[in-house]
C-alpha positions as CSV (number, residue, x, y, z in Angstrom):
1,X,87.2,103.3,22.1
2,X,84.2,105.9,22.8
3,X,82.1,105.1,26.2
4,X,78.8,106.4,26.6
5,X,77.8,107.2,30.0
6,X,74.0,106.3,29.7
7,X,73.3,108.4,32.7
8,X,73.9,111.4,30.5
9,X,70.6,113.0,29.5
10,X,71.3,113.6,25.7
11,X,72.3,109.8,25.4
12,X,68.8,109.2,26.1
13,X,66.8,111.9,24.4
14,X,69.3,111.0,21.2
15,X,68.0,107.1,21.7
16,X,64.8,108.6,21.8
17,X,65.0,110.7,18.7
18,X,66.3,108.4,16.7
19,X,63.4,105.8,17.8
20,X,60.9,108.5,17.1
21,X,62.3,109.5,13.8
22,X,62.7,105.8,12.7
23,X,58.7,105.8,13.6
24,X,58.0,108.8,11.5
25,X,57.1,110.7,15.1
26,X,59.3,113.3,14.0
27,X,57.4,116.3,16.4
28,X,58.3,113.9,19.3
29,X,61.6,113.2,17.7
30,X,62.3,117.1,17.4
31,X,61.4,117.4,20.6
32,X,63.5,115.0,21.8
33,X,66.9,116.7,20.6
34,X,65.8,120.0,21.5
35,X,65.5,118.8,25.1
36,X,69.0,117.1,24.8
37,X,69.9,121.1,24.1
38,X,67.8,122.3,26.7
39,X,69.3,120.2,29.3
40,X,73.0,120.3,28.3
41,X,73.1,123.5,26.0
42,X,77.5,123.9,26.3
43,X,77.2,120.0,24.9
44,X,78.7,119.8,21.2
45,X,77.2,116.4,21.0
46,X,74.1,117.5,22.1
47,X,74.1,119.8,18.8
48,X,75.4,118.1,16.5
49,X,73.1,115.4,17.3
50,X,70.1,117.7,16.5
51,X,71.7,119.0,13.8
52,X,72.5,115.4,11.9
53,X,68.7,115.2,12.8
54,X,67.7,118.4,11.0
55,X,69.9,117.3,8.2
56,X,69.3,114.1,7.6
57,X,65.6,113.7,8.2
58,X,63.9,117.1,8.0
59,X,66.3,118.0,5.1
60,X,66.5,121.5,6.7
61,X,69.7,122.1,5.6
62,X,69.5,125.4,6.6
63,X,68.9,124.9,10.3
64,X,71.2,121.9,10.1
């Protein structure tokens, strides 16, 4: 069983994201996992997060 400490900043800026991509607020949403980088940049999750993002919403495959 995976726990998420919710006191971990990228849990938040990923709930964000996703809320913000769901809305079709995708600057904010972009924004959101970049700051999840930002924050915690040696954080796999935090990447992969952005990149599932990148990938699955902006189709930037590339970037992804």
């Amino acid at each position: 069983m995976v726990r998420h400490d919710p006191l971990r900043p990228i849990v938040g800026h990923r709930a964000y994201g996703f809320i913000y991509s769901q809305q079709k607020k995708l600057d904010l949403a972009e924004k959101e996992y970049a700051d999840a980088i930002r924050e915690e940049p040696n954080s796999p999750k935090a990447h992969s997060y952005f990149g599932q993002y990148l990938a699955n919403v902006e189709k930037d495959y590339t970037a992804a």
